[in-house]
C-alpha positions, 0 to 999 in steps of 0.5 A: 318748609325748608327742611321739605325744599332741602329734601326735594333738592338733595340731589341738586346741591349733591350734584353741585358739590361734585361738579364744582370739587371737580373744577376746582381740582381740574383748576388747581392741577392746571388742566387746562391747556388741551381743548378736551379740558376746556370743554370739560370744564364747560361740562362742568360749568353747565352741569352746576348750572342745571342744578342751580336753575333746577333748584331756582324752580323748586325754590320759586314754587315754595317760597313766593308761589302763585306770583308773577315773579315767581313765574317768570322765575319758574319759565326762565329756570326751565328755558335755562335748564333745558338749554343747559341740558340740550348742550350736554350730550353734544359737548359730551360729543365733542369732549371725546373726539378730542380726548380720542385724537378723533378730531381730525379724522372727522371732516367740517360737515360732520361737525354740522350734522352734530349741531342739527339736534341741538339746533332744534332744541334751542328752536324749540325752546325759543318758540316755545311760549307759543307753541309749548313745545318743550313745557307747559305752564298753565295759570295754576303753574302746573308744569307739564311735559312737551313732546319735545322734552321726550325728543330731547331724550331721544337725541342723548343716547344718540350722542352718548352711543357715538361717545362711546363708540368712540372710545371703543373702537376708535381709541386704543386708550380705552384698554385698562384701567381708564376702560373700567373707570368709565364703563363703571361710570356710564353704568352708573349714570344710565339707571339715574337718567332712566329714574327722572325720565319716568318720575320727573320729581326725582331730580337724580339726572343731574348729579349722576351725569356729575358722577360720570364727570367725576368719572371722565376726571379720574380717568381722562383728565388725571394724568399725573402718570402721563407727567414727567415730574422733573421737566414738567411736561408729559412724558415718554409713556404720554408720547407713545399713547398720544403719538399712537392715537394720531397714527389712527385718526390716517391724518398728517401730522408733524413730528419736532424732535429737539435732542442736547448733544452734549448731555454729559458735558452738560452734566458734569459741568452743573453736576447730578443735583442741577442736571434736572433744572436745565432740562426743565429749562428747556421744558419751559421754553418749549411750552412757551412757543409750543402747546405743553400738551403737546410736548413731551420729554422723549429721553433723558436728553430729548424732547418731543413736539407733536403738532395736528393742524399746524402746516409745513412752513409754521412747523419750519418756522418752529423748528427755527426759533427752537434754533435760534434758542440753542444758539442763544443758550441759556444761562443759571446764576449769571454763567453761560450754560455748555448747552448743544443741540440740533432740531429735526421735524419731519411728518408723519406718516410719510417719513414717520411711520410709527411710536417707535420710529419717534424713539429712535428718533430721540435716542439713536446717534445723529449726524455731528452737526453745530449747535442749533442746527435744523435736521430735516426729512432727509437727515431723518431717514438716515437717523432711522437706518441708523437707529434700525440698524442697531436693532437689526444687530441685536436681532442678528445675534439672538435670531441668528440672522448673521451668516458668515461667507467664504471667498477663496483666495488662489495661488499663482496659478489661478487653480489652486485654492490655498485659502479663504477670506471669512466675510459677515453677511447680515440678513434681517427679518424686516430689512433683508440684505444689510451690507457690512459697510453698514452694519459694522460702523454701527456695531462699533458705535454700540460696542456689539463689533466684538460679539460679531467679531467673537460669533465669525471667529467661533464660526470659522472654527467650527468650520476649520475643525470639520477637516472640509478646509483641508480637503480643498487645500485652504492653509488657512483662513482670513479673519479681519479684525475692526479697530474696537477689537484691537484695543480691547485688553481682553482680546487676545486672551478671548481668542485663544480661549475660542481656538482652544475651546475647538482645538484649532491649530491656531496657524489655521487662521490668519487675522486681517488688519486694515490700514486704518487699524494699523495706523491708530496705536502702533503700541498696543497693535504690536503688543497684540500681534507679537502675543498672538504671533507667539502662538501661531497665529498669521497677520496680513495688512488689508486694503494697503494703497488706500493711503490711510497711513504711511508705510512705518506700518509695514516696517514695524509690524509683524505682518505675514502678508500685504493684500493690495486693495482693490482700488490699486488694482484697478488704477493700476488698470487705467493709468501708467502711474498706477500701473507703475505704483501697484508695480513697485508695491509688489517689490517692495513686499517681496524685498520685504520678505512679506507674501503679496496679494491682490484683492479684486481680480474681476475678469480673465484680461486683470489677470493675465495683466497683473500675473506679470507681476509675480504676486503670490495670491489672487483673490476677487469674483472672476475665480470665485465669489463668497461662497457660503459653508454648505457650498465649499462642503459640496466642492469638497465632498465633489473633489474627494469623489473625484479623488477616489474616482481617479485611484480606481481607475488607477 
């Protein structure tokens, strides 16, 4: 007999062995904290549970048949069973809208509807002794099937279709090997429900359902390749996926980003072997007021806090104890720990639009701020411009999206083009017109100012040796150098390799330097211009009068020109003062034996005006704005027709 009961309840106790393996792995490993893993132990739970009664049933009818005990055992193991089995499919249900992020996408009276079934499940089977609706139990304790038990079948697929509808097409997760785990899962699981619908005595319902559990496990709630092992929370890959299945639920969520500023300080202070533990500090604090599902290390030096439910003041006053933390600091072995950072919040989607803008958010330079300081929608767009902007650089170079412009600068007269400024425009495949008072602080932040610097001086030499400067009458054309250019030991000989490489005469190009560069390190800017002077190359002091430095620039170093900035000018319009300072500049560059130019010259009446002057050069929108090449070839290809029209009729 025992031998024939354990053969009639091998799938059983198979199914109870896989069910409880599965609990305690997914309770050993901790995965616990996300509502998908409460309810998949709940799952768990039930599943073991149905065997349980099922073999409870078996058990009464063989080893105390024909009792009243052994009746009683037999209904409250089919009451069980079935009410066990009826909460399956919808806790299926509910497990994938959260293991999809659909949960916030479906509206409260959904979550009604779903229930509905069940419900007439459980009334079913409360009304059942007198109705014998789910079963029937004759006085002989032969079991037979209600109508209701077929219902009960009726209503699974009707969960399990929605499950995997969501999956499929709601949840961009399913891709890869998480898809073929679970379609694997549920085809193997379907042939064994269809076997105990026709032969009820063959008890394979259970343990496949377990199978799929086993399934569910391996490819959903085992998420070590989701982990990062250092800090202990879930890693970028995790923030990306979660961040992107969120962006499709079209529901408001928020976005906390805490970043350490000071990371190398930190790591030269508890050196490489420690480096890890502090951020696993910080992890553990996070997830000590924040969900660990929800929390992410972004960078090596970032953490990211998502947040669904949660409203705009709860975020605020998250992102203020996170402050009050960093402001507190941490401590290791009794010393203080150097930790610095700012936090920044702000929702998605209205100031986050996607994965991307969060890694932008975790990597890109932020504003210089104290410690503990709280960021917020505002100081976020101007991260991302910030972030966007250096990918717009890169995209610049390997797109050709830069352009260089040319602004001719006139002689006295105001007729003659004697020669041009070369201007870098940037237009960007996804943000148009960049303008360089944008783009160049942020090429010197990232180290590409000297790629752009190289790619403008390669263009103006090309240009310089198609002979079309000449034929306008340009001696030269301006170049204007950035601060990173001119400290780099390596600059000058790249640009005599560049000007050799197109055979330019180098007195053919006349590098700019602003105030701001001359005043920095007048050692190694005399170095460079005396070196490149020596080879023919011009140098003119940029946007003198912006009072970025003193006038020892001028004294003591080597400079063809001065070009008055246009700020000067245009004081020099409004007031006597400034009339009297731009006056005086003007001599005193001449005395100097240095040419004066004057950038900015809008209209005919600034002109007229500061002609009186006698500055040398002229050079603003009122004689010609930046033209590009193909516009300064037609203007030449017009004046040599001109020219050969004039020697004709001679």
């Amino acid at each position: 007999m025992i031998f024939e009961f354990l053969n009639q309840t091998g799938f059983l106790l198979g199914a109870i062995l896989v069910s409880i393996s599965c609990l305690i792995y997914t309770l050993a490993e901790r995965h616990t904290d996300r509502p998908q893993n409460t309810i998949f132990i709940m799952m768990l739970i039930t599943l073991a549970l149905s065997a349980g009664v099922e073999i409870g049933e078996l058990a009464a009818r063989q080893l105390v048949p024909g009792t009243q005990t052994s009746r009683l055992m037999i209904e409250f193991c089919n009451f069980t069973y079935y009410l066990l089995h009826g909460v399956s499919p919808l806790l299926l249900l509910y497990y994938t809208l959260f293991a999809t992020r659909n949960f916030q996408r479906i509206r409260t009276r959904f979550y009604v509807v779903y229930l509905i079934p069940v419900a007439l499940v459980v009334g079913m089977l409360i009304t059942n002794p007198w109705f014998h609706m789910m079963y029937h139990l004759d006085d002989q304790m032969n079991y037979t099937r209600g109508w209701g038990v077929y219902y009960l079948y009726l209503i699974a697929p009707f969960y399990m279709l929605k499950a995997a509808h969501l999956f499929v097409f709601r949840w961009s997760g399913i891709k890869g090997r998480r898809g073929r785990i679970i379609l694997f899962s549920a085809i193997v699981t379907i042939p064994g429900i269809i076997i105990q619908l026709i032969i009820p005595e063959l008890k394979t319902e259970i343990f496949f359902e377990c199978v799929f559990c086993m399934g569910l496990m391996i490819s959903l709630e085992y998420d070590e390749d989701r982990m990062d092992t250092a800090s202990g929370i879930y890693n970028r890959s995790a923030l990306i996926q979660d961040t992107e299945s969120y962006f499709e639920t079209s529901k408001k969520f928020f976005v906390i980003c805490v970043r350490v500023t000071n990371p190398e300080t930190v790591r030269r202070v508890v050196g490489s072997t420690l480096n890890e533990e502090v951020y696993r500090m910080i992890a553990d604090y996070l997830i000590s007021v924040h969900p660990r599902y929800m929390t992410y290390k972004g960078s090596p030096s970032a953490f990211g806090l998502l947040s669904m439910r949660a409203n705009e003041g709860q975020v605020r006053f998250l992102a203020q104890m996170i402050s009050w933390k960093l402001e507190e600091g941490w401590e290791y072995e009794g010393r203080k720990l150097p930790i610095h950072g700012v936090v920044l919040y702000a929702n998605a989607p209205d100031y986050i639009k996607s994965a991307e803008d969060i890694l932008l958010v975790s990597e890109a330079p932020i504003p210089q701020k104290e410690n503990g300081a709280i960021l917020t929608s505002t100081d976020l767009t101007n991260v991302l411009r910030s972030a966007n902007l250096e990918a717009a650089l890169h995209r610049g170079l390997s797109e050709h999206n830069f352009r260089v412009f040319y602004q001719p600068v006139y002689a006295a007269d105001g007729r003659r083009i004697c020669s041009a400024e070369s201007l870098i425009r940037l237009r960007d495949s996804e943000y148009g017109e960049i303008l360089p008072g944008e783009f160049i602080p942020a090429a010197e932040r990232n180290g590409m100012i000297e790629q752009i610097g190289e790619y403008t001086l390669e263009q103006v030499c090309d240009f310089l040796e198609s002979g079309i400067p000449a034929k306008l009458g340009i001696r030269y054309i301006n170049v204007n150098l950035s601060v990173v250019q001119c400290m780099d030991p390596d600059f000058v000989t790249r640009v005599k390799d560049i000007v050799s490489r197109y055979q330019v005469d180098p007195a053919w190009i006349n590098f700019e330097i602003t105030e701001t560069v001359a005043a920095l390190d007048y050692a190694t800017l005399d170095d460079v211009i005396r070196e490149l002077k020596s080879e023919g190359f011009l140098f003119s002091m940029e946007g003198y009068g912006t009072g970025y430095a003193n006038l020892y620039s001028i004294f003591s170093l080597e400079f063809d020109m001065i070009k008055m900035d246009r700020k000067l000018l245009w004081e020099a319009l409004k007031s006597g003062d400034g009339w009297i300072i731009l006056d005086n500049s003007v001599r005193m560059v001449h005395e100097l034996s240095h040419e004066a130019v004057v950038v900015g010259v809008e209209n005919e009446e600034q002109f007229e005006k500061i002609r009186t002057l006698g500055v040398d050069w002229y050079q603003g929108n009122y004689f010609s704005p930046p033209l590009e090449r193909e516009k300064l070839e037609q203007m030449a290809a017009t004046a040599e027709a001109g020219s050969e029209v004039e020697g004709d009729s001679r």
